[in-house]
N, C-alpha and C positions, 0 to 999 in steps of 0.2 A: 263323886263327892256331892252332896244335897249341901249347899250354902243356902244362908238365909235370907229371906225376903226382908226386907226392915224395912224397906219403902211402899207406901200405897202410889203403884205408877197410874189409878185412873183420878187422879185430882185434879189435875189440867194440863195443859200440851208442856207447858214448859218443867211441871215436877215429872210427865211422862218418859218427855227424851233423855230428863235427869236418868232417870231409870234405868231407862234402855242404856246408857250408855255406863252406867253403873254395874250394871248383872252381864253386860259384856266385857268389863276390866273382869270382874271375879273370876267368868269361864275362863277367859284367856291366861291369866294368873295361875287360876288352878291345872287347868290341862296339864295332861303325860308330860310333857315334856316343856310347860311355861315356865314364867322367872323362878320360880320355888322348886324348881326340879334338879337346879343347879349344884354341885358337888364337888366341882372342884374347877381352879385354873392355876393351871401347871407351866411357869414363865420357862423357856427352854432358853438352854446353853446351845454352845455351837457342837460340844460332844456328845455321844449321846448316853442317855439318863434314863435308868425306869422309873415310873410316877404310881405312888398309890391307889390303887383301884383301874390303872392301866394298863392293857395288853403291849407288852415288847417295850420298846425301847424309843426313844424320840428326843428329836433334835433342830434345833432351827440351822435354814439354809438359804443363800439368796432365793434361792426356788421357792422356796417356802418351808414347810413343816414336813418333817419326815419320818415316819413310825415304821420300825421291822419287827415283826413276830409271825410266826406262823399263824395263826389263829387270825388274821390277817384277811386273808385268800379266802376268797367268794364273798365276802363282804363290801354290802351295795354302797355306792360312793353316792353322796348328794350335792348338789349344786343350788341354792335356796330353795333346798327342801321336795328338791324333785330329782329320781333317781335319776344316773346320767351313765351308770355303767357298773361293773363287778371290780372288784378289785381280785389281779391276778398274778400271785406270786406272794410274797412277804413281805415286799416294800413296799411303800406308798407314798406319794406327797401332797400336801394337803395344801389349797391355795385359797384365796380370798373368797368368803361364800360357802364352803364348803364343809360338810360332814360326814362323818361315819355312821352308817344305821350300824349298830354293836345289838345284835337281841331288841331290847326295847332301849337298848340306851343310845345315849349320841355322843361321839366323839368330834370336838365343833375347833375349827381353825378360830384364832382370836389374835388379831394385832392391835396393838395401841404405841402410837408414836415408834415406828421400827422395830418394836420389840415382839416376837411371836408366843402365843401361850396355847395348850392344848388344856380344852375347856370339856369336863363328862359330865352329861346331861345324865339323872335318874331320876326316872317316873318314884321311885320308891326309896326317893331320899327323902331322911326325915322334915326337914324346910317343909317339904310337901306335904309327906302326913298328915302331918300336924294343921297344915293351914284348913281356915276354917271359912273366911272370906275378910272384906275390905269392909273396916270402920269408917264413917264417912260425916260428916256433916250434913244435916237436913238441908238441901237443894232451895238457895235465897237469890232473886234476882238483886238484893242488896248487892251483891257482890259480883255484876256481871258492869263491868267499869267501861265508858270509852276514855280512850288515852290517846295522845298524840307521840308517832314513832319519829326517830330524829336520828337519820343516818350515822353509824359508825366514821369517824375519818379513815381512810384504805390505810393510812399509816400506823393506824392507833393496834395496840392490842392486851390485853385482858388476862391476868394470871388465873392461872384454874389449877386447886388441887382437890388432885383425886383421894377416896376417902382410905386408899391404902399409902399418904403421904406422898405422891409421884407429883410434879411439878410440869404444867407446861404452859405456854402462850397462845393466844387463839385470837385475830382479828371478829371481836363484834360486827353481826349485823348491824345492829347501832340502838338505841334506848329509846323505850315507852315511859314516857313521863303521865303518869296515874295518880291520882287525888285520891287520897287512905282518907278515912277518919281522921288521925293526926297529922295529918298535913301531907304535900307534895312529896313522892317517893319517884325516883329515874328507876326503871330495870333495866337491867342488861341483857340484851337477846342475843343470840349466834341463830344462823341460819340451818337447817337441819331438815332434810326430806322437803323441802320445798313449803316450808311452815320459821315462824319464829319459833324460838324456844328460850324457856328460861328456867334458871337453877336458885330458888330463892327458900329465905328462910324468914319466918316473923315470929310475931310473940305467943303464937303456941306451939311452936317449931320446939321438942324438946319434952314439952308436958301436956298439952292438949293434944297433939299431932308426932309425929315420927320427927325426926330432927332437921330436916329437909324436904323439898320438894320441888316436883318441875311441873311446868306450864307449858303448851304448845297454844301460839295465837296465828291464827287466821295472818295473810299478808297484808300489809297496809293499804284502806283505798288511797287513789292517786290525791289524796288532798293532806295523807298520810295520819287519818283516824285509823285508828286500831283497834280492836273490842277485846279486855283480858276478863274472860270468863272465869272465873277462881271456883267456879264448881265444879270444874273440869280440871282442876290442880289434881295431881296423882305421886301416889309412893313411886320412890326410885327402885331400880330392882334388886337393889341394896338391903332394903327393908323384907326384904324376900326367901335372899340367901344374902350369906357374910361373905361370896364367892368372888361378888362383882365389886370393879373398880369404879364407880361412880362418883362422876364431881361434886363438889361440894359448893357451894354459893360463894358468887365473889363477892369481893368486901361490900361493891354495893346495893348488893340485893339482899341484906340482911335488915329486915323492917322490924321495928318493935311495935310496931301495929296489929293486932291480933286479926289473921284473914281466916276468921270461923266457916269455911268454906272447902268442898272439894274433899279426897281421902285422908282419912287421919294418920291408923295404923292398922298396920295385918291382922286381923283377930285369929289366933291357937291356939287348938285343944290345950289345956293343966299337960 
């Protein structure tokens, strides 16, 4: 897929790394098998069930995930994304990290809060086709903020719903208090890969922008300055495929501050 250049990356170091790290979200986006490739997720019972576009039969088990079909057998098992063995016989069970090479497609273990779902990746799902690349805002050091982080308390914690309605609790890493245009705004960070992370929405969350978005910040120095870069704000992979469960911003990460920064929306073929 030929996605398109919209940025001139030789205008200075900091519109460059914009760049660079912009046409690196697209590739990765766009690839065989990145967020737009996504096709389905199949929440499993305890009996077992066949799924649309799935080989045999599957079932959640304390083990994990469990698929029987013939069509099964000699198919390579992966472990993040590195083969680790054949599968042999008709059975199989699928645990944390793990997937199915299926032809070009991927059959991908997925849990969220105890619950197991069997996820089919396809290079030649429409989501894909069709993507074209990432709308973006012009690359402004306006909006590259320092903040002061301010520990979560270990007792506190933070409702999150996901955008297929599921409900859960999550103890905060704890809040970056940032100076908007319109005044002092707190985010709410959770800790994630060894980075802050945030789920926030402002005033063109909707109409300028996708309805949501997340931010990863750097750790805080020990004096607890934090740098939130909103050029580097990115689509959820919600905005990708309708497949994924993706949170949605807690109550207090909804700004009415317009953050003209960072990706807007997916741009797709008519």
């Amino acid at each position: 897929m030929a996605l398109p250049d919209t940025f001139d990356s030789a205008t200075d170091a900091f519109s460059a790394d914009w760049a660079s790290w912009h046409e690196a979200r697209e590739r990765g986006t766009s690839s065989p098998l990145g967020l737009a490739s996504l096709v389905g997720t199949h929440w499993l019972a305890g009996a077992p069930s066949e799924y649309e576009g799935v080989p045999g039969s599957w079932h959640a088990a304390p083990e994990g995930i469990i698929g029987t079909d013939a069509a099964l057998d000699g198919l390579t098992l992966l472990q993040g994304g590195r083969p680790i063995g054949v599968i042999s016989g008709t059975t199989v069970t699928l645990t944390a990290g793990q997937d199915i090479e299926w032809g070009e497609k991927r059959l991908r273990y997925f849990e969220r809060d105890g619950a197991l779902a069997l996820r089919l990746l396809d290079p030649d799902a429409p989501s894909r086709v069709a993507l074209q690349g990432i709308d973006a805002f012009p690359p402004t050091e306006d909006f590259v903020l320092e903040g002061r982080f301010r520990p979560g308390d270990p007792d506190s914690s933070v409702e999150f719903t996901t955008i297929d309605g599921h409900r859960s609790e999550d103890a905060p890493a704890g809040f970056v208090d940032l100076d908007l245009a319109d005044g002092p705004v707190s985010l709410t960070v959770t800790l994630e890969r060894g980075r802050l992370h945030a789920v926030f929405a402002d005033g063109t969350s909707g109409a300028e922008s996708y309805r949501f978005r997340f931010l990863d910040l750097a750790l805080p120095d020990e004096d607890g300055t934090v740098v939130a870069d909103f050029n580097r704000a990115y689509l959820p992979p919600c905005a990708f495929s309708d497949f994924y469960v993706c949170p949605l911003p807690p109550a207090g990460n909804r700004f009415s501050t317009p953050i003209r920064a960072g990706e807007r929306n997916v741009v797709r073929s008519a």
